[in-house]
Every structure is written in structure tokens, then in C-alpha cells.
C-alpha positions, 0 to 999 in steps of 0.5 A: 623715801617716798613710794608710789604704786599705780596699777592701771589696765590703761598702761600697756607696760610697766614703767618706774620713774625714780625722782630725786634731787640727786643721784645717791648710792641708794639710787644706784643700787635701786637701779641696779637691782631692777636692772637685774630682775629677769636678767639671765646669762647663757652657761653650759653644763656637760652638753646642755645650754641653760640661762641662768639667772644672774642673782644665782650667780656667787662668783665667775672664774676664768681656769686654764681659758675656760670661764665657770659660772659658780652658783650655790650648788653647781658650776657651769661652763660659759663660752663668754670670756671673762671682760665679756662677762664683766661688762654684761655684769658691773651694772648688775652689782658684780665687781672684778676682784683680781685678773680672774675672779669676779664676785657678785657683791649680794653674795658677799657675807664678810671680808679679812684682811691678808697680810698682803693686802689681799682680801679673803671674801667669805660668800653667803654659802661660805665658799672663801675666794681671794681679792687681789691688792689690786681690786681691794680698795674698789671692793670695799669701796663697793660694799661701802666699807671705805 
């Protein structure tokens, strides 16, 4: 892979062109970490609205209706329904793992296998969640296990 950096007060905004003869997994995920630099979703914590960064985000969570917003250190409230934050998400590297979870895939540290083909996901702050059968073999085709 070759890189190229031209930095030039004649250019008025910032613009990356990725030229391949085919489009790869490394591309994609190229993309999908440029698409998330600067990317920020709305949470709320007791009455205060943040915008939080996405790369902070290790996991979402719908409990009894509510979505929450997992980070390291804290947990957040958002207004935005669970498939809202999905499809604001799936480009930025975040996968649905069962009907209430979805995990940010840079945050996985490590996977085991259940006995019921479920998936305990180990987080990079060792935080454990479960993917359900269901979302099992796309999460580990994500993480390019399969």
C-alpha cells in the first residue's frame, strides 16, 4: 500500500482519494475509520445533553425501552431507538450482536464460544456481553474470524 500526503495552502479543504483495483477488506475498514473522525452521537446524563464521541462508545443497550450508551467510564441515556443507532452506527464499525445489544467492534478484546452457540464478548475494559446465535456468525465473520 502506498501512501501519499500533499499539503498545500492552494487546497481549501481536506480531501482523501483511496485508488485500488479492487475494493478489500482493508479498504473498508480504511473508510470506516475515516468515516468516524469527528463523528459524535447526542446521550444524556441526569439533565444534561453531551455529544459524545463515537470511538468512545463500547457497546449500546436497549433495558425496559430505554437506549444506554456504555463507554468506559460511564453510562448515558439516549433518545434515539436501538435500529436508529444502528443504521447511524454499521458504517462506523458497530454490529448488532442480539435484539438488544450492539458493540463496537474496536472494542472487542476477545470472544468464547457458549454451549449454545452464543458468544461471550470480552471488551477492551473487560466488561463481558453476550451475542446471541443469531448475530454469531456475522460477528465473527466482522472480526474476520470466519
Amino acid at each position: 500500500m502506498k501512501i501519499e500526503i500533499d499539503i498545500d495552502d492552494k487546497y481549501r479543504e481536506t480531501e482523501v482519494v483511496i485508488r485500488a483495483p479492487k475494493l478489500t477488506q482493508d479498504i473498508e475498514k480504511i473508510v470506516a475509520l475515516m468515516r468516524m473522525i469527528n463523528m459524535q452521537i447526542g446521550v444524556k446524563d441526569n439533565d444534561e445533553t453531551y455529544l459524545l464521541d463515537i470511538e468512545k462508545i463500547l457497546y449500546i443497550e436497549t433495558v425496559d425501552r430505554k437506549t444506554f450508551v456504555y463507554t468506559d467510564d460511564k453510562v448515558y441515556e439516549s433518545e434515539l431507538r436501538l435500529y436508529e443507532m444502528e443504521s447511524e452506527l454499521v458504517e462506523q464499525g458497530f454490529l448488532r450482536i442480539s435484539k438488544q445489544s450492539i458493540v463496537n467492534l474496536r472494542k472487542v478484546k476477545s470472544l468464547r464460544a457458549e454451549i449454545d452457540r452464543k458468544i461471550r464478548v470480552t471488551l477492551q475494559n473487560g466488561e463481558q456481553i453476550v451475542a446471541s446465535r443469531m448475530y454469531s456468525d456475522e460477528l465473527r465473520r466482522k472480526l474476520g474470524l470466519k
